[in-house]
C-alpha positions, 0 to 999 in steps of 0.5 A: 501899582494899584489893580482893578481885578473884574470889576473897575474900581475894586481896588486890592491893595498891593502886597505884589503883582504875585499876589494879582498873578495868585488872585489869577490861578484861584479864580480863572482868567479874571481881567486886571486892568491898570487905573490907566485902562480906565479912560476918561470920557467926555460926552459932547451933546449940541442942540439942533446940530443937524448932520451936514452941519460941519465941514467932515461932512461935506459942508464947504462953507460952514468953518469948524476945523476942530469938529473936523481934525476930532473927526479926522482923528477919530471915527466919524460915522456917517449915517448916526441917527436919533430915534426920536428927534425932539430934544428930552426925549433924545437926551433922555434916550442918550443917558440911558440907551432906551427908545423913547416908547421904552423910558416913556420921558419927553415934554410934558411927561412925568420924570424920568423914572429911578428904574431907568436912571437906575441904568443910566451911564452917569449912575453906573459909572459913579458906582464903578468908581469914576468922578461924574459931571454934567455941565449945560443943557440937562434937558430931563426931568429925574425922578425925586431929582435925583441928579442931585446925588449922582453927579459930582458936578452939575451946572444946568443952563437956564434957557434965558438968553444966551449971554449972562454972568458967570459965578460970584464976582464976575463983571461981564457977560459971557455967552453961554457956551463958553459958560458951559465949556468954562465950567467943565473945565474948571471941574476937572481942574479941580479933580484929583490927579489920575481920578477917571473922570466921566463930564458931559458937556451938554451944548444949548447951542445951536438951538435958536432963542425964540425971544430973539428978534435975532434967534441965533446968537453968537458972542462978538468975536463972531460977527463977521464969520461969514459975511462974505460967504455964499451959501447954496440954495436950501433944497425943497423950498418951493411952494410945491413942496409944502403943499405936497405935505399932509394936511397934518403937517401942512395945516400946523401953524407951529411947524410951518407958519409960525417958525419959519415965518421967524427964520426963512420965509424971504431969502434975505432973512434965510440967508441971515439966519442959516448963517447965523446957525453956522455961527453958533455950530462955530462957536461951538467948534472954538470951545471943542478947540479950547477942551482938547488943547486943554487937555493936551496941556494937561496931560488927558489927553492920551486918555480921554475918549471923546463922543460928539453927538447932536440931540436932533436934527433940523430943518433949515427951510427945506419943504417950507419947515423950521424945527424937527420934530418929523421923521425926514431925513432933515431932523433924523441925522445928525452927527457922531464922532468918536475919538477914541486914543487907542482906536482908528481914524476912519469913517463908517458907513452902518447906521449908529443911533443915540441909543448907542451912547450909553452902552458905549460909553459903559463900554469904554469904562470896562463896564458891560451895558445892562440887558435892558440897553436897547442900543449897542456898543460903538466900540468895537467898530471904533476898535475894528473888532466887531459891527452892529449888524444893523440894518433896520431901527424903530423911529418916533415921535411920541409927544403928545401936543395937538399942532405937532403929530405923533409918528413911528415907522422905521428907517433901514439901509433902502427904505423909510416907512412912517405913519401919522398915529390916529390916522390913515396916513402914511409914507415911504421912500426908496432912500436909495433912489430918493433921497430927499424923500419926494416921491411917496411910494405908498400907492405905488402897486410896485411896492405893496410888498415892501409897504406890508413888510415895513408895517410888519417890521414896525409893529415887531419893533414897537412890541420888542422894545416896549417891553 
């Protein structure tokens, strides 16, 4: 037997368990883990997938039975949020556990610096020993690309089209997230037997494609999912809704005239690009089934722990929007799901964030989180041994382009409180009583106190996190 002794993958080569047990009486109560103590992870990141997108939780009309049996069999959390819902800047936040303002990456932006890549989960499990891949949407930029020399495996799409050939000597096109599934399966096929894996599987899927007469596009065998379904109506979709907006949003040619004249300015055309949406969260739910029964086939799974996060939110039409981008509900949740083998099935209600994902993923490789993670491990409410305690996050949208805002505020168990930077706008909202974020609480007298404490609390994170 080989012996991992403190570290992962420091490996002594074994004269006996007596010299382990040896090894033990010198040096104190050190911890000595089997290779299979060390499991294989695999991250599972979709585009654009918005919280309710999936049967788990709640939708009857969306079919994603294997998102539902992982949650099922897994640890579905309820209340996961991205701290900034924007697609770099969230995936940049998803490999390295820091808030945007902190890893300052997003479009337009230099590269991701080494300092933060440095602390990454690809980079410290590569250290640790473990076999590294990334397959489909990288979606950050790394300083002196460096992801050429961190990962054993790496295939990035191009955002072309959905449909192309695959490798040398392929004939017929195949729809990118088969691709994407395709391609991690095929590396980790051709790792060696016991090697602990760590594969990103980085979906572009759901994202629409703006070149697209269509915007959603789904492979053939789709074509007739949901033809005959009925979908609810959209919330907050009258006139009324969108005028009540601020200038700043309602004014934005990109946020309101452009994308949602594409995708949900008539009902009909509503209808056909909602279910055009689901049909690619269904595509998506098709390959999760081919990954696992993958590696049930192969033995993995037993072994495998699997994390399941969208990148941001969306909007489906709600207040006369497309896209995300702001700090409603609509583009702040998204799913998360943890399956982890030698955890519990449950659902959680505390509030998981995206910079969660790193130091848990470390976590689960029996490497602790370094000090400059701004997020907390999951794991030990997967494992029932602990909570968060969280009650409160720092929330943003830091780009800096002229038709989209910038915007920070914080999100708590009761109240969201956000403001427009480089102007006097602000909002709040009793989540509890409001849930769909109608009624602006700002100029209510009822709640100065509550305004002025959420002013204090989002300055106190903006400086703890900045450093």
């Amino acid at each position: 037997m080989w012996f991992k002794i403190m570290c992962p993958f420091t490996q002594i080569t074994r004269r006996s368990t007596r010299f382990g047990l040896m090894m033990i009486g010198l040096f104190g109560p050190l911890q000595i883990y089997a290779q299979k103590e060390h499991p294989n992870i695999i991250v599972i990141v979709t585009d654009d997938q918005r919280w309710d997108a999936l049967g788990a939780m709640g939708n009857n009309i969306i079919q994603t039975p294997h998102m539902d049996q992982l949650a099922k069999e897994g640890t579905l959390f309820r209340n996961a949020f991205v701290t900034t819902p924007i697609c770099a800047a969230s995936r940049a936040s998803i490999l390295t556990g820091l808030y945007e303002r902190k890893h300052k990456f997003t479009f337009g932006t230099e590269p991701l610096q080494e300092e933060f890549i440095n602390i990454s989960y690809p980079k410290l499990l590569k250290q640790a020993g473990y076999t590294v891949g990334f397959f489909g949407k990288f979606g950050v930029h790394f300083e002196n690309e460096l992801e050429k020399t961190i990962f054993d495996g790496f295939e990035t799409s191009r955002t072309d089209g959905y449909f192309r050939l695959r490798g040398k000597g392929w004939s017929k096109h195949e729809h990118l997230t088969d691709i994407t599934t395709n391609d991690a399966i095929d590396f980790i096929e051709g790792l060696d037997k016991g090697q602990p894996f760590c594969v990103s599987i980085s979906y572009n899927a759901p994202h629409a494609d703006d070149t697209n007469p269509r915007q959603y596009v789904w492979p053939k065998r789709n074509d007739t999912l949901y033809q005959n379904a009925k979908l609810p109506k959209v919330s907050l979709t009258e006139q009324t809704y969108h005028s009540a907006l601020p200038d700043i949003l309602r004014d934005s040619l990109y946020l309101g005239n452009i994308r949602y004249k594409w995708r949900f300015d008539t009902p009909e055309k509503a209808e056909q690009m909602i279910k055009g949406y689901y049909k690619m969260i269904s595509t998506i739910d098709q390959n999760l089934g081919k990954l696992r029964s993958y590696l049930q086939n192969k033995g993995l799974a037993e072994n495998t722990v699997i994390v399941f996060i969208g990148d941001n939110g969306y909007f489906l039409g709600e207040r006369r929007l497309a896209g995300k981008w702001l700090l409603y509900e609509n583009s702040l949740r998204v799913p998360l799901i943890i399956y982890d083998p030698a955890g519990g099935n449950d659902a959680m209600n505390e509030m998981a964030l995206n910079i969660d994902l790193a130091p848990t993923v470390l976590d689960y490789a029996h490497i602790v989180p370094p000090s400059q993670m701004q997020g907390k491990s999951l794991k030990p409410l997967v494992r029932k041994t602990g909570n968060l305690k969280r009650d409160v996050f720092l929330c943003e949208h830091l780009y800096d382009i002229p038709y989209i805002p910038k915007i920070e505020g914080v999100r708590t168990t009761k109240y969201k409180y956000f403001r427009y930077l480089d102007t006097d706008i602000e909002e709040l909202y009793d989540l509890q009583k409001d849930e769909l974020e109608v009624n602006n609480l700002v100029s209510e007298k009822e709640h100065a106190q509550v305004l002025d404490m959420l002013r204090k609390k989002t300055n106190e994170l903006i400086r703890d996190n900045s450093r």
